[in-house]
N, C-alpha and C positions, 0 to 999 in steps of 0.2 A: 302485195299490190304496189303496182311504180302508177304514184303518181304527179302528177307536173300543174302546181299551180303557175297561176302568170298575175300578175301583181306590177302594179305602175309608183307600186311606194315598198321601197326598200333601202337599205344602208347606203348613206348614213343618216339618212333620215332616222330621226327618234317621236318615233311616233306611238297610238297605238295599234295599228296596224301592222307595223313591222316585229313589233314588239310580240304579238297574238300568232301573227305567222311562224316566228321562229320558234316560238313555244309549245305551237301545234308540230312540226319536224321532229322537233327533239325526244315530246310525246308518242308520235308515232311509231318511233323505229323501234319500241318496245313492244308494238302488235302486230308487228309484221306490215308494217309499212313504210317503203323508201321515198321521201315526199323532195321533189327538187323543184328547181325557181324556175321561173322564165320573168328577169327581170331587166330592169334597161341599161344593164351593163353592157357595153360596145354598142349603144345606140348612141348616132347626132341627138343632140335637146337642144330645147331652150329655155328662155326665161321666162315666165309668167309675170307680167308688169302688174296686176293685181294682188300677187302672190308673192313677193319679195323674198329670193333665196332660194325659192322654189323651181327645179327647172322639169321638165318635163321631157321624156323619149319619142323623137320621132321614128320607130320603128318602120324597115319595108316587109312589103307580104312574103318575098322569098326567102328572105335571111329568118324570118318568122316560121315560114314552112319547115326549113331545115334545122332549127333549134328544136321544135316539138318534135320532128320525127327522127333524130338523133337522140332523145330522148327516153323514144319508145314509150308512151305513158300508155296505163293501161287506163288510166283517167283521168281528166281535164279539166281542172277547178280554177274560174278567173274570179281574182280577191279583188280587183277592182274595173270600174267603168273609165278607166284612161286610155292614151293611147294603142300600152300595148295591148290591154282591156278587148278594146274593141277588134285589134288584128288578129287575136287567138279568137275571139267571137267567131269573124267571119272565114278564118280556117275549118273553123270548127262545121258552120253552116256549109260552107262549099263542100264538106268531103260529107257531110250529112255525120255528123258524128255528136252524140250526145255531151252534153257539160254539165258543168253546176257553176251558180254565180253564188256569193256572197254579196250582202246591205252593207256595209261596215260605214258608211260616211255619210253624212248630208250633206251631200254635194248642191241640192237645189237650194235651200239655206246660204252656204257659205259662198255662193255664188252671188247670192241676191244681197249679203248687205255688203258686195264690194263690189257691185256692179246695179245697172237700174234693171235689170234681166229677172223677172218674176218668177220666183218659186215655182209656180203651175206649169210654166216653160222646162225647168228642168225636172219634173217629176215626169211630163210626157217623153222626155228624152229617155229616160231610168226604166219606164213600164216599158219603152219598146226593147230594150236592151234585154233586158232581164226576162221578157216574155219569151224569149229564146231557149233558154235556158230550162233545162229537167226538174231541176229545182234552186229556187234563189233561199238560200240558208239567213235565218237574222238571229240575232243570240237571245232575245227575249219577247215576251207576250205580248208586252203592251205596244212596242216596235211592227210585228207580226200583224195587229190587229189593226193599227195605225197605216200601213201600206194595204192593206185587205182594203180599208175602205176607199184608198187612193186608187184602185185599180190593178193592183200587183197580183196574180197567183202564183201557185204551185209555189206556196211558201214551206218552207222548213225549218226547223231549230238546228240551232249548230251552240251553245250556249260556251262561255268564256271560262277559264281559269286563272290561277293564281302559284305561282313560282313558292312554295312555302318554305323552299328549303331558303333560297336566296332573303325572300323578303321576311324577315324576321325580328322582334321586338328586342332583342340582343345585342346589345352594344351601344347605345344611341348616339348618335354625336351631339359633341358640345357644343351648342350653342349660345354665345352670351350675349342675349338680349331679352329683354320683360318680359315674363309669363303672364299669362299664357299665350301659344306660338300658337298663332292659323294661318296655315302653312296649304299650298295652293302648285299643283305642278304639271307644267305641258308646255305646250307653245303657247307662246306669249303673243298673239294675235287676236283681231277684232271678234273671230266666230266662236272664243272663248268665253267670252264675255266678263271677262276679268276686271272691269271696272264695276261689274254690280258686287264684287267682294271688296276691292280696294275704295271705293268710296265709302263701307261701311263705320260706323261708329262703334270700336270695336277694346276693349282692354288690351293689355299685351302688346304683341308684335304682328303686323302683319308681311309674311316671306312668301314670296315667288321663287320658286323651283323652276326652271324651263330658260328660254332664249326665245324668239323669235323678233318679225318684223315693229311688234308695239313694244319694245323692251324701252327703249331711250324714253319713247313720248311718254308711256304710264310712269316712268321710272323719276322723271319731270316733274310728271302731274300731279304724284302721289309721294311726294321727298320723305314723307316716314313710313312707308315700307321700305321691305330692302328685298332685294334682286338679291337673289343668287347664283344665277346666270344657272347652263344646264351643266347635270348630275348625272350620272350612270350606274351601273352595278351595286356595289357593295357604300359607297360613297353615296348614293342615290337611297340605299335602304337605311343606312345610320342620320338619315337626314328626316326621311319620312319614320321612321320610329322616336323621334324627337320631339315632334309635331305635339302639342295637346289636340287638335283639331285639324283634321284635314278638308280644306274648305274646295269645293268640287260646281263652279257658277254656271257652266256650261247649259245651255238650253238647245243644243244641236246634235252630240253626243249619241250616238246610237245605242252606245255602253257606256263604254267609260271603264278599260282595266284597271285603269289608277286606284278607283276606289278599292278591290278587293287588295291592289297592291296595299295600300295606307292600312285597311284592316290587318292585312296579315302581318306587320309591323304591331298590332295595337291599337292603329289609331282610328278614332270615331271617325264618320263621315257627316258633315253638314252640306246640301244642297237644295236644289229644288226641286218639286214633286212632279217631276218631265221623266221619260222615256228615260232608263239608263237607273237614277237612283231610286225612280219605283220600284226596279225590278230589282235592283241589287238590294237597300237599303229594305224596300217593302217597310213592313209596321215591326221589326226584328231590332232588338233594345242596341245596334250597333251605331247608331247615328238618327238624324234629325231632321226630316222635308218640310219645308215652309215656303211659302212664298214670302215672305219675310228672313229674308236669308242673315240676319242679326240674330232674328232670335234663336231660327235654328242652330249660327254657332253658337250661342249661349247654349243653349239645350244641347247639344253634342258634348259640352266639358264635364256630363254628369252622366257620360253612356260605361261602361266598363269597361275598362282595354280587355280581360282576359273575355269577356263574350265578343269580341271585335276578334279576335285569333281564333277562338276557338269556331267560330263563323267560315272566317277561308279556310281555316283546316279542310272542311268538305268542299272546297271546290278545286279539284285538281285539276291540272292541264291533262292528267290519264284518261278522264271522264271527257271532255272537252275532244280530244283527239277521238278518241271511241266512237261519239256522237257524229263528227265529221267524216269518218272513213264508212260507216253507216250510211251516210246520204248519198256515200259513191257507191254503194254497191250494186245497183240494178242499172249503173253507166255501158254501156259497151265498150270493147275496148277500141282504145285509136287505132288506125290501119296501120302506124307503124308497125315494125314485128324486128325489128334490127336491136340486137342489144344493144342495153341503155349507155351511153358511153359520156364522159364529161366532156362539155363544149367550152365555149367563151361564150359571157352570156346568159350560163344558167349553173345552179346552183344547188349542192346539196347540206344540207343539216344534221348530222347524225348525232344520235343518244349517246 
């Protein structure tokens, strides 16, 4: 099966979006599935004055027409509500052709506490979006039931995995500074909410993993953490196998890969008991929900690292990818019919 997601967050963005997309690719091509981009490569952007660093694809409907059907997908999966979000939407709509969307972000959230624009404004924007759509995929239950009651259907699971072979408890890097480390990593921005861990009263060290636009001001405000500024690959996993505590504050979070990444390193997860760590961490001896986000890192420094590995072990990106190519199955195919040929513009991943 060729199919063509369209995605408004890709490289070099390090996100977990980008990071979930290239995992599902790489999954795939082991099932007999060719999965390529349609991302905003060779598109004009701009900058997002909310969103600092951020810039966004202004995509036109022609150059859009001829990327998908250069493509030739046999089905059309949009990972996000952005610009080019919306112009593969309404290709899709004009030639009458079925899709599938993906939830992956609170968009209406992170909109609303950097702007005075109400949450309920952008969730009426998201059902009308997403009503289009054959099926809109969320990776867990509680997510699923949480948009059910907001007005979303023909919801689906599509559920997350974990790199086990990459992210592993082997090797750790050195770190010299006071144990125990609670260790913290993503974008360094306000919808993180990284000041409900850094303001904690906490033993040890507390480390930021990530970059973003609050790095200087929290970096400031909080002079005994320490910034690590961002981490990647293999550098990225000897850092998060280091960790006694992988601290996870987020309240926005649809998922949150990080977490099963930290486990499959060993390390516990301490958060709070919101959408993402219920469903990963649930009542399972790998980590600790409170709304008391102290005590739950206390209580994560007595969880087991080998049930924190042996935990990700079962969640593969094989199973993950499987789930997802499952939800395209009863898609029609696009009217393209030209073999699939590489563009500029769009992208392929292979195993």
């Amino acid at each position: 099966m060729r199919v063509l997601i369209a995605t408004d967050a890709w490289h070099p963005q390090v996100n977990g979006v980008v990071r979930t997309l290239t995992s599902l690719a790489r999954s795939a091509s082991k099932l007999d599935a060719e999965i390529s981009f349609l991302t905003p490569d060779g598109f004009p952007s701009v900058g997002v004055p909310t969103y600092p660093g951020l810039r966004i694809a202004l995509p036109n409907r022609r150059e859009i027409a001829r990327r998908i059907e250069a493509a030739a997908p046999e089905a059309i999966h949009i990972a996000t509500e952005g610009p080019i979000g919306w112009a593969v939407r309404g290709y899709c709509r004009r030639r009458k052709l079925a899709f599938t969307t993906s939830y992956t972000t609170r968009f209406p959230e992170y909109v609303a506490v950097r702007t005075m624009i109400p949450a309920s404004v952008g969730y009426a924007l998201l059902r009308h979006f997403h009503a289009a759509a054959s099926t809109t995929m969320v990776a867990t239950a509680s997510l699923r039931q949480e948009l059910s009651e907001r007005g979303f259907r023909k919801l689906g699971f599509w559920t997350r995995g974990v790199d086990t072979d990459l992210f592993s408890p082997e090797n750790p890097a050195t770190i010299d500074l006071p144990r125990p480390i609670f260790m913290t990593m993503g974008r360094v921005a306000v919808e993180k909410n990284l000041e409900a861990f850094l303001s904690l009263d906490l033993p040890g060290t507390k480390v930021v993993v990530g970059d973003g636009p609050q790095r200087a001001q929290l970096a400031q405000k909080y002079p005994h953490a320490v910034f690590l500024g961002e981490k990647k690959g293999e550098d990225l996993r000897s850092h998060l196998a280091a960790a006694d505590v992988f601290v996870f504050p987020s309240l926005t979070d649809t998922f949150g890969v990080v977490q099963l990444e930290a486990l499959a390193c060993g390390t516990p997860v301490a958060a709070f008991p919101v959408t993402g760590p219920l469903d990963v961490i649930a009542d399972h001896p790998i980590g600790a929900l409170d709304w008391d986000l102290r005590s739950a890192c206390l209580r994560a420094l007595t969880m087991s690292r080998e049930a924190c590995r042996s935990f990700a072990l079962g969640r593969s990106w094989e199973n993950s990818a499987r789930q997802f190519i499952g939800n395209l199955a009863a898609l029609q195919p696009s009217r393209a019919t030209l073999p699939a040929r590489r563009i500029p513009g769009t992208s392929a991943v292979q195993g």
